[in-house]
C-alpha positions as CSV (number, residue, x, y, z in Angstrom):
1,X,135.1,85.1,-89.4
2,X,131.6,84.2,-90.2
3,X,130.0,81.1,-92.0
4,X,129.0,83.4,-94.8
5,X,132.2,85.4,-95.0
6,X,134.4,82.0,-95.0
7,X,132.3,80.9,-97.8
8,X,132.4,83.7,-100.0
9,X,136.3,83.9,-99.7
10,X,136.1,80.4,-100.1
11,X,134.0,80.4,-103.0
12,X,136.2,83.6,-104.2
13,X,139.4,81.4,-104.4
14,X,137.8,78.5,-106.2
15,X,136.3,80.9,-109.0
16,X,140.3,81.7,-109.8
17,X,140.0,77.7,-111.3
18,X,136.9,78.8,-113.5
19,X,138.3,82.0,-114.7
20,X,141.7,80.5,-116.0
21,X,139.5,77.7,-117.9
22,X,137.2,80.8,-119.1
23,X,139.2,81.5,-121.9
24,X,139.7,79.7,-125.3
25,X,143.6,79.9,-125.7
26,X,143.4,78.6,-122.0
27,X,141.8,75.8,-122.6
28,X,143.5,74.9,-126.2
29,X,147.3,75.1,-123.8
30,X,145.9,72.9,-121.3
31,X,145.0,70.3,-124.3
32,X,148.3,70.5,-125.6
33,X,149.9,70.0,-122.6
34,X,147.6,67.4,-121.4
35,X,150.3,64.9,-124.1
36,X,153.2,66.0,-121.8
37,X,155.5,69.2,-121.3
38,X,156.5,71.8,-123.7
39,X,158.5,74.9,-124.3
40,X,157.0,78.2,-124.4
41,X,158.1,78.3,-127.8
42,X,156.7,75.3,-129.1
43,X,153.4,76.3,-127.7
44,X,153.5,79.3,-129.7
45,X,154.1,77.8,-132.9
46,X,150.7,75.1,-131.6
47,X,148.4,77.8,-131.1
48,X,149.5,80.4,-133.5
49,X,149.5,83.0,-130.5
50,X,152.7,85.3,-130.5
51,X,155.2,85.0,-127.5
52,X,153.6,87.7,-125.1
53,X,150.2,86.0,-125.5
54,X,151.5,82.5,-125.0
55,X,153.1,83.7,-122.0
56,X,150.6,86.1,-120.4
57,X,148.1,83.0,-121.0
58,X,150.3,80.5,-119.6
59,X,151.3,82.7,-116.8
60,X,147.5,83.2,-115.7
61,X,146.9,79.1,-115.6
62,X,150.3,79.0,-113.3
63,X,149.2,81.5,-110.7
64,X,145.6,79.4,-110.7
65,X,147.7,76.3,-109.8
66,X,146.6,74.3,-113.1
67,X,150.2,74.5,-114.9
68,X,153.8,74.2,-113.1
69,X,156.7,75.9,-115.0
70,X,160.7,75.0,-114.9
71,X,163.8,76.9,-116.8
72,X,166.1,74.9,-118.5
73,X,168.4,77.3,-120.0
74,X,166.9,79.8,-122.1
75,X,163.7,78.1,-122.4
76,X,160.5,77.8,-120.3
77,X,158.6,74.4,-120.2
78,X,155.3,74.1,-118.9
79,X,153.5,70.6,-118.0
80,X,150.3,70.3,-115.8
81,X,150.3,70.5,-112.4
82,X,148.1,67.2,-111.9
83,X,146.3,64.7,-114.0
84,X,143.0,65.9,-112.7
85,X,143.3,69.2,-115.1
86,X,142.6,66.1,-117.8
87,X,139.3,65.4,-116.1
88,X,138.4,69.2,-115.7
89,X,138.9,69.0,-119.5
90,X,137.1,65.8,-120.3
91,X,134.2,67.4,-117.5
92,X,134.0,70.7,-119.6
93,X,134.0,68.9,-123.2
94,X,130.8,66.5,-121.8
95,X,128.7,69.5,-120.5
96,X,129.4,71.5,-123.3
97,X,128.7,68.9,-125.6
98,X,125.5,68.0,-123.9
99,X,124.2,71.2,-123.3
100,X,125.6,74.0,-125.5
101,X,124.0,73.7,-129.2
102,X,126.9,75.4,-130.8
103,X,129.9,72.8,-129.8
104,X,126.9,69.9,-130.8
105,X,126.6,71.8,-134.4
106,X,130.5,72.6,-134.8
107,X,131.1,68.2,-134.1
108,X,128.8,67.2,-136.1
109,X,129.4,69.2,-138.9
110,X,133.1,69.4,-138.7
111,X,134.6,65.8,-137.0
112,X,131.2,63.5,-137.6
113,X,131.2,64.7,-141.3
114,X,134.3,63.2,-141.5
115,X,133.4,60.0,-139.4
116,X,130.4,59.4,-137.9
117,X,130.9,55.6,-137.1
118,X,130.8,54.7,-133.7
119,X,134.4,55.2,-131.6
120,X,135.8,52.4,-130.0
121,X,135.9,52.7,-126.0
122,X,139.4,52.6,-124.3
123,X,138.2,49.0,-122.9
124,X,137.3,47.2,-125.4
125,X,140.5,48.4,-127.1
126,X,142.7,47.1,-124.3
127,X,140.9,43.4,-124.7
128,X,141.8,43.5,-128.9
129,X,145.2,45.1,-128.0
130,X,145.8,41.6,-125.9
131,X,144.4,39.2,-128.3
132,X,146.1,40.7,-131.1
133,X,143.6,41.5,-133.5
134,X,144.0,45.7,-133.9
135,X,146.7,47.2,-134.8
136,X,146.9,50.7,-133.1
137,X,147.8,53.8,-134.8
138,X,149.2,56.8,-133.3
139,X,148.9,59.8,-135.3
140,X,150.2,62.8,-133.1
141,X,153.4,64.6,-133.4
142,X,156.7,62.7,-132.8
143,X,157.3,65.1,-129.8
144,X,153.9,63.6,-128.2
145,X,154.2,60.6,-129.2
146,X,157.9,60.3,-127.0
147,X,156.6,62.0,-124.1
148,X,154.1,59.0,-124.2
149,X,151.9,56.7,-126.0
150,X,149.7,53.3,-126.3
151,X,152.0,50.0,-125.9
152,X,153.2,49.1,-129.2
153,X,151.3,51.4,-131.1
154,X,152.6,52.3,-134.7
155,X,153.7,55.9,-135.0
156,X,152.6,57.4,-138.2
157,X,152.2,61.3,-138.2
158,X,149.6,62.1,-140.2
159,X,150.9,64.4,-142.6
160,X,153.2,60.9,-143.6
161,X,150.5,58.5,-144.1
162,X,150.0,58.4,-147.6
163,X,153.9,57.6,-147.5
164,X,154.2,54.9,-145.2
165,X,150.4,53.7,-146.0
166,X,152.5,50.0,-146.6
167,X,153.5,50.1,-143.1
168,X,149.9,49.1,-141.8
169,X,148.5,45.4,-142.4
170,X,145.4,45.5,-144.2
171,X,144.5,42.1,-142.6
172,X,143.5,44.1,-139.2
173,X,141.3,46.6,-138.2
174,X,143.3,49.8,-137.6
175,X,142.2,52.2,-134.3
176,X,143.1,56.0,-134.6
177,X,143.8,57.9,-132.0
178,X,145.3,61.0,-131.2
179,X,144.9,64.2,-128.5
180,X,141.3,63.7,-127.5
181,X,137.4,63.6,-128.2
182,X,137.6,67.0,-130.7
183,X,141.4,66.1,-132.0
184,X,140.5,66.2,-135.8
185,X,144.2,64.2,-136.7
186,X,142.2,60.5,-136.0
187,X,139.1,61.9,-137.8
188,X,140.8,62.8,-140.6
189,X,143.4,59.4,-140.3
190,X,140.4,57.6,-140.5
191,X,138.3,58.8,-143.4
192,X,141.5,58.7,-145.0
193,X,142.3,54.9,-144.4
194,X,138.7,53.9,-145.3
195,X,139.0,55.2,-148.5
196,X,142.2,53.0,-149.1
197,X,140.2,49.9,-148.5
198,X,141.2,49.8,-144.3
199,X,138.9,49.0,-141.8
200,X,139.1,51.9,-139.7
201,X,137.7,53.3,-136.0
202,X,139.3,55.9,-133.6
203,X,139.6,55.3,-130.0
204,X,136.9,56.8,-127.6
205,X,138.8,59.7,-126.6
206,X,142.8,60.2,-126.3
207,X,145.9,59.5,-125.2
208,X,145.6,62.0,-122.0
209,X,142.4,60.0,-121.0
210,X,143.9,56.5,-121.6
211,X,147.1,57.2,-119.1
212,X,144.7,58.9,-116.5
213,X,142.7,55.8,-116.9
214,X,145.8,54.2,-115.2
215,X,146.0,51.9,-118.8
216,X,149.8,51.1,-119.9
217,X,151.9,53.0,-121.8
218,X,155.1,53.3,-123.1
């Protein structure tokens, strides 16, 4: 075998990576199970895709290595294969952000028009978490927030905040966070709280990013 030809087929094999992560639906999966495993079906009822898409989708990302599957009965559940599909997506969000007009457009005018304050970075999070001066709201899902989540974070869905609203001290600033960077639930927590009188930030980026960060979690 030739230099060349050992780079092409190189190259060939690596491309499988970019053509999995070509694809919208692809990429929406891999955010959902960048908060920890799921069922086939529960994936379906995320994205809105039927069954057969799901599956055909899900099926493409296992045979490029970026999703492991297991049976457990009936059901299917699919996690990642390894925490660095977390910084493919956090790689693909910054260059597309940086360099695509359209995802720059579609922020601002969908998340910043809800919040454009500044986020607060994972660090400086971590130091008000110690001191005890933030009280840290988790707004996914139950199901996400039991695969995993910030130490002693509050779990308040969104959908329930207006009815446990009481639950959060106004006395303390209150940081948001959720799936990621583009995860509206923290934009929308936010704006929400702040117009309840709450001083109110989201976190940086998400709970996927904070555990490959090596940060605690519960």
């Amino acid at each position: 075998m030739s230099d060349l030809s050992f780079k092409h087929q190189l190259f060939d094999q690596l491309a499988r990576v970019g053509k999995a992560v070509g694809q919208g639906h692809r990429l929406a999966l891999l955010d959902y199970l960048a908060q920890g495993e799921r069922a086939v079906e529960s994936l379906v009822q995320l994205t809105g895709l039927s069954v057969a898409n799901t599956s055909k989708h899900l099926q493409q990302l296992r045979q490029a290595g970026l999703v492991v599957a297991r049976k457990e009965g009936l059901y299917v559940y699919y996690r990642l294969s390894d925490p660095d599909v977390v910084t493919l997506l956090g790689v693909i969000r910054r260059l597309s952000e940086r360099h695509l007009g359209e995802v720059e457009g579609l922020v601002r005018h969908y998340l910043l028009s809800k919040d454009g304050l500044e986020p607060m970075a994972r660090e400086t999070l971590l130091e008000r978490m110690r001191e005890g001066t933030v009280t840290v709201l988790d707004v996914r899902p139950a199901e996400e927030y039991a695969a995993g989540h910030l130490p002693m974070a509050f779990h308040i869905p969104l959908r329930a905040l207006e009815h446990r609203l009481h639950e959060l001290p106004l006395d303390r600033e209150v940081v948001a966070y959720c799936r990621g960077a583009f995860c509206v639930l923290s934009f929308e927590a936010v704006a929400w709280l702040r117009e309840r009188g709450y001083r109110a930030r989201r976190l940086e980026e998400g709970f996927p990013e904070w555990r490959l960060a090596g940060l605690p979690v519960e």
